[in-house]
DOVEX-82611 format. One record per residue (C-alpha): residue number from 1; chain; x, y, z. Coordinates in nm, 3 decimals, padded with zeros to 5 digits. Example, Ala and Ser with C-alpha at 12.3 -4.5 7.8 and 13.67 -1.06 7.14 Angstrom:
2
<node 1, 'A', <01.230, -00.450, 00.780>>
<node 2, 'A', <01.367, -00.106, 00.714>>
This chain:
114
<node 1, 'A', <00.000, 00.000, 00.000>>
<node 2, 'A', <00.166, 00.326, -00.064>>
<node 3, 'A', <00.079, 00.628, 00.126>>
<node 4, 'A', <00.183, 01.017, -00.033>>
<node 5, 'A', <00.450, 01.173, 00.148>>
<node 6, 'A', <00.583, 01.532, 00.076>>
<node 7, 'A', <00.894, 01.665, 00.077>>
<node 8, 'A', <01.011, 02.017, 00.220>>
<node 9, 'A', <01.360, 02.207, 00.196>>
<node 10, 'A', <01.480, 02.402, 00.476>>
<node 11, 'A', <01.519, 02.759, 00.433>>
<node 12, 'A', <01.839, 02.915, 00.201>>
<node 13, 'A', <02.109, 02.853, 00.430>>
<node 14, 'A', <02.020, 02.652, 00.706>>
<node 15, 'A', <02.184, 02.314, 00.795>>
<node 16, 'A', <01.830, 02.107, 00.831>>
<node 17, 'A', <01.784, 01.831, 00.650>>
<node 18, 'A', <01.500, 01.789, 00.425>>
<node 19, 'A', <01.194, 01.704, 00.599>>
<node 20, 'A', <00.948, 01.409, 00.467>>
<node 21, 'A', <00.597, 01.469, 00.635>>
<node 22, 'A', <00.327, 01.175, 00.562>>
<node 23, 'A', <-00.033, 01.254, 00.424>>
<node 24, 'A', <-00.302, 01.115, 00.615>>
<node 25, 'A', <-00.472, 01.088, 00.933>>
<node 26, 'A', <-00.264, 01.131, 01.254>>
<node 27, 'A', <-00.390, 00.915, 01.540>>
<node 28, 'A', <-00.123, 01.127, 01.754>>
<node 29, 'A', <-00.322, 01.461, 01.618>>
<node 30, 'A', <-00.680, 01.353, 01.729>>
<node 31, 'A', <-00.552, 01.219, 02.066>>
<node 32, 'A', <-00.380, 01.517, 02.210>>
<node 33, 'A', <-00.481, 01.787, 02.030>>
<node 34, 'A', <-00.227, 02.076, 02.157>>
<node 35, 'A', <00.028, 01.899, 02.314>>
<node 36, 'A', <00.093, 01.725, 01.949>>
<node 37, 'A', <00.130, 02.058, 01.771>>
<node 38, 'A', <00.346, 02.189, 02.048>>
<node 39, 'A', <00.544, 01.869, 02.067>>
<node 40, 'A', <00.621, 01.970, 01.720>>
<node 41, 'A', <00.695, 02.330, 01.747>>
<node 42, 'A', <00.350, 02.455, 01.619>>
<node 43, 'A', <00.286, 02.702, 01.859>>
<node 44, 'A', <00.078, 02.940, 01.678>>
<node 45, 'A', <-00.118, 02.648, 01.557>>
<node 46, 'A', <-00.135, 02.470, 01.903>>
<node 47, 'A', <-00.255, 02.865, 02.055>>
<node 48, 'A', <-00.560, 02.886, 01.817>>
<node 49, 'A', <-00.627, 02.535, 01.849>>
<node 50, 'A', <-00.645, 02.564, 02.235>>
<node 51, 'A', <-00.880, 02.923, 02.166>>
<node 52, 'A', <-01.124, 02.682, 01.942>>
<node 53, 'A', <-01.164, 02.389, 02.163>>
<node 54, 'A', <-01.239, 02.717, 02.428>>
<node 55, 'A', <-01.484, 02.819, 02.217>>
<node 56, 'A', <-01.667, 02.515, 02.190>>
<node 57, 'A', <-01.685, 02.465, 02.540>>
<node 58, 'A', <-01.892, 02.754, 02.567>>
<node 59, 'A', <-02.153, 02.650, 02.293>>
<node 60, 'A', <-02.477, 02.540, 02.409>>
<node 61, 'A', <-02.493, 02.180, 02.507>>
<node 62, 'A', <-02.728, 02.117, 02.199>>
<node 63, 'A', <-02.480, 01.864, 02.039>>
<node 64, 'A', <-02.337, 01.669, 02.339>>
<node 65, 'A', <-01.973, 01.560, 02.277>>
<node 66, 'A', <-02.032, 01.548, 01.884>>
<node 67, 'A', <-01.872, 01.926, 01.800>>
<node 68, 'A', <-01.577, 01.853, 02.043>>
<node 69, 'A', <-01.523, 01.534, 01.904>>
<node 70, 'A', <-01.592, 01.647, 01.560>>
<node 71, 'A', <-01.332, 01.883, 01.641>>
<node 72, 'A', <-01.078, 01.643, 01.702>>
<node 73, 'A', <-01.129, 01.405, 01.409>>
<node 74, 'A', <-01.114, 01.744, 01.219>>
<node 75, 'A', <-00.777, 01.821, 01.402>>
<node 76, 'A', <-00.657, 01.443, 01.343>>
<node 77, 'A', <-00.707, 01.462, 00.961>>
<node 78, 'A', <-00.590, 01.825, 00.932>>
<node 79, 'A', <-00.317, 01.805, 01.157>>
<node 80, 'A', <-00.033, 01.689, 00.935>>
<node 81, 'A', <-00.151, 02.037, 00.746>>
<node 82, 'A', <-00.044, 02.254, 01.012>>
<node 83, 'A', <00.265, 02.081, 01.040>>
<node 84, 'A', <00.309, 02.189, 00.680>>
<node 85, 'A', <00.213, 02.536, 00.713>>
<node 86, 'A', <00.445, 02.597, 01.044>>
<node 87, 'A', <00.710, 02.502, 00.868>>
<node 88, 'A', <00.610, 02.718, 00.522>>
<node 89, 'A', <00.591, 02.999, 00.774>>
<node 90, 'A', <00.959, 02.930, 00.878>>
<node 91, 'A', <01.073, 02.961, 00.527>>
<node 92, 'A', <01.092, 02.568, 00.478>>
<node 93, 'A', <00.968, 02.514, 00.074>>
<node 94, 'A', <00.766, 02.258, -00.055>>
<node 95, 'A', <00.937, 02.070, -00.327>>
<node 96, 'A', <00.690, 01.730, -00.446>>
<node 97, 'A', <00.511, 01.449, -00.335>>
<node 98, 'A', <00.629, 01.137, -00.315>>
<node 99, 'A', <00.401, 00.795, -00.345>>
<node 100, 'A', <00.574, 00.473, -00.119>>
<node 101, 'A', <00.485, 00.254, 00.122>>
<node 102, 'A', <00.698, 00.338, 00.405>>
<node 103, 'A', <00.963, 00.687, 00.460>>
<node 104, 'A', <01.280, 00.474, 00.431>>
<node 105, 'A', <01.124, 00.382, 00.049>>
<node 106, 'A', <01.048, 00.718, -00.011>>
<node 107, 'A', <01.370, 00.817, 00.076>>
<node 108, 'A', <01.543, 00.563, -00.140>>
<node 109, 'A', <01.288, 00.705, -00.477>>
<node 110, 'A', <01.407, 01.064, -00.373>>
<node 111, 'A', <01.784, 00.966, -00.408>>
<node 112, 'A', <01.681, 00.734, -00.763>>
<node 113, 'A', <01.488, 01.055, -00.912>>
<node 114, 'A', <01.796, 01.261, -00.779>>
């Protein structure tokens, strides 16, 4: 099964290394939420998170625990995203998507291609 992966450069003159970041649902994401981004150095991302699931715990009890945990499905399938868009934010530069099963195989087709 392969899964898309995407590849980002670090900014013009940094010493980073590339950075692969899988597509896809993160289990880790829906789980904990915040301490997930923040884990990962999304800290803008992790602060507005933290004001939304604020937010919805001051909506009317109307929908039980489905917004909250709508919430957090939406945060588990979007999270990967914000990953992304930290790092455009940091200068990082999205350079293409790569299809393989696991990031050691997607590694080895970025050094074939390169």
């Amino acid at each position: 099964m392969s899964r898309a992966w995407t590849l980002h450069l670090p900014p013009e003159g940094s010493a980073q290394r590339p950075l692969l970041l899988r597509e896809g649902f993160s289990v880790w994401a829906f789980l904990f939420g915040p301490l997930w981004l923040l884990w990962h150095r999304c800290w803008l991302a992790a602060l507005l998170v933290v004001i939304a699931e604020v937010a919805l715990a001051f909506l009317p009890d109307a929908f039980g625990l489905a917004l909250p945990l709508a919430f957090q499905i939406l945060l588990g399938f979007h999270g990967r995203d914000l990953l992304r868009w930290t790092r455009e934010r940091r200068g990082w530069r999205f350079a293409q998507v790569v299809l393989a099963a696991d990031e050691e195989r997607a590694l080895a087709r970025l050094w074939a291609r390169a």
